[in-house]
C-alpha positions as CSV (number, residue, x, y, z in Angstrom):
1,X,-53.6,8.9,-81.1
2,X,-51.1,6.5,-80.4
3,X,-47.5,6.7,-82.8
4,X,-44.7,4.5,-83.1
5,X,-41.1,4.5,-83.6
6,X,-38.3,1.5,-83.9
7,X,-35.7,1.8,-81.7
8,X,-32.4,1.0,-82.4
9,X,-32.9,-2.2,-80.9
10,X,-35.5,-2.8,-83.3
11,X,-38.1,-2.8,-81.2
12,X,-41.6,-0.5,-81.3
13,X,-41.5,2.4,-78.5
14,X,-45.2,4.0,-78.5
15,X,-46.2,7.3,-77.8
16,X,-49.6,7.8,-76.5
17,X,-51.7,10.7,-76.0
18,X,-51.6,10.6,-72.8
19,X,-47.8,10.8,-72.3
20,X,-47.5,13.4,-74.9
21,X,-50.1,15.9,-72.5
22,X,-47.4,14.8,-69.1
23,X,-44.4,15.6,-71.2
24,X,-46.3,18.9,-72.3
25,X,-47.5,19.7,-68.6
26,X,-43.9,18.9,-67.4
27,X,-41.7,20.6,-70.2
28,X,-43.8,23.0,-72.5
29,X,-40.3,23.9,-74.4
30,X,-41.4,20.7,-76.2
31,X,-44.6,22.1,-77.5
32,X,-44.3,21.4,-81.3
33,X,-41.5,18.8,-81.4
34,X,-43.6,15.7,-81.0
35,X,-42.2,14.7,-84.4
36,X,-38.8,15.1,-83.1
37,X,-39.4,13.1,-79.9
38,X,-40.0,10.2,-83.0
39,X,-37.1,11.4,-84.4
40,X,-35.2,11.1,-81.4
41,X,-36.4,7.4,-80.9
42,X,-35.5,5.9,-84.4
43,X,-32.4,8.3,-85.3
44,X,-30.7,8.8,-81.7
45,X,-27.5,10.5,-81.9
46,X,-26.6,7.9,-79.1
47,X,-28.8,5.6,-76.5
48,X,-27.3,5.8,-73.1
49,X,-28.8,4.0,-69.7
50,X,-31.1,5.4,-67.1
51,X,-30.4,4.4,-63.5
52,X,-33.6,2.3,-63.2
53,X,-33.3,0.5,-66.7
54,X,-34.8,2.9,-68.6
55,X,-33.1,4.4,-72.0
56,X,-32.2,7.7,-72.9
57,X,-32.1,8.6,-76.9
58,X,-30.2,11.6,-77.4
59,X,-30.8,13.5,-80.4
60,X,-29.1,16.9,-80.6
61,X,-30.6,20.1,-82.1
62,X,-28.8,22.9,-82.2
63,X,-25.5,24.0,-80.9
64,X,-25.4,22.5,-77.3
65,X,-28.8,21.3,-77.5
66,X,-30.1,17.8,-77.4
67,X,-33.8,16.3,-77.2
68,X,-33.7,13.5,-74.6
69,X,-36.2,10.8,-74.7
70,X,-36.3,8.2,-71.6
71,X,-38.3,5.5,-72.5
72,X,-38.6,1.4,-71.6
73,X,-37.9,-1.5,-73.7
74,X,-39.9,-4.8,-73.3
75,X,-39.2,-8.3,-74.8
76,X,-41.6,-6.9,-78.1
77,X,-42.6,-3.9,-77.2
78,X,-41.6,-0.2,-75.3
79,X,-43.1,2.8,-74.2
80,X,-42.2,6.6,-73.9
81,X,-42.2,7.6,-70.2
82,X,-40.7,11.6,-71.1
83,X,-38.9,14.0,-73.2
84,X,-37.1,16.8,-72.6
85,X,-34.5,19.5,-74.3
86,X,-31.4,19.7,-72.4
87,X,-28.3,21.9,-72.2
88,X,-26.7,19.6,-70.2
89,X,-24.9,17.2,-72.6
90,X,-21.7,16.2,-70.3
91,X,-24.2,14.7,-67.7
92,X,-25.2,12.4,-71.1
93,X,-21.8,11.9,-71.3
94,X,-21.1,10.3,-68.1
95,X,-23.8,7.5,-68.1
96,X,-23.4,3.9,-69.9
97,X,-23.5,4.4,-73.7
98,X,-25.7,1.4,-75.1
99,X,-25.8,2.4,-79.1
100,X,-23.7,5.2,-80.5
């Protein structure tokens, strides 16, 4: 199953199946925050840049805590390429914010 999520750009960021499984494989503290990764997409906290043109949304939750989704904008369209929890919010600070 395929879901969607507007960025803050206004455009549609899908989440397929088969990204969900990598992001499981690769970081199994997200098991059961698949909403949130939506969350993440459409209410970021703040949108930052990646260093290859991808976007981070930044969504904290909990004290020090943020859900980071890096994910790729197109003309009409975007795609989820991870998500992760992170600790590690001054490295977030440091890159180009793009929407706060």
């Amino acid at each position: 199953m395929t879901e969607t999520a507007w960025s803050v750009r206004g455009v549609p960021i899908r989440l397929t199946d088969e990204r969900w499984t990598h992001i499981m494989e690769q970081h199994c503290e997200m098991a059961g925050l698949r909403a949130d990764v939506m969350r993440a997409i459409a209410e970021p906290a703040r949108v930052v840049a990646g260093s290859a043109g991808e976007l981070l949304a930044v969504r904290e939750v909990g004290p020090g805590r943020a859900i980071v989704v890096v994910y790729r904008e197109e003309q009409d369209d975007g795609f989820v390429i991870t998500a992760f929890v992170t600790s590690r919010l001054r490295a977030l600070e440091r890159r180009r914010p793009l929407w706060t």
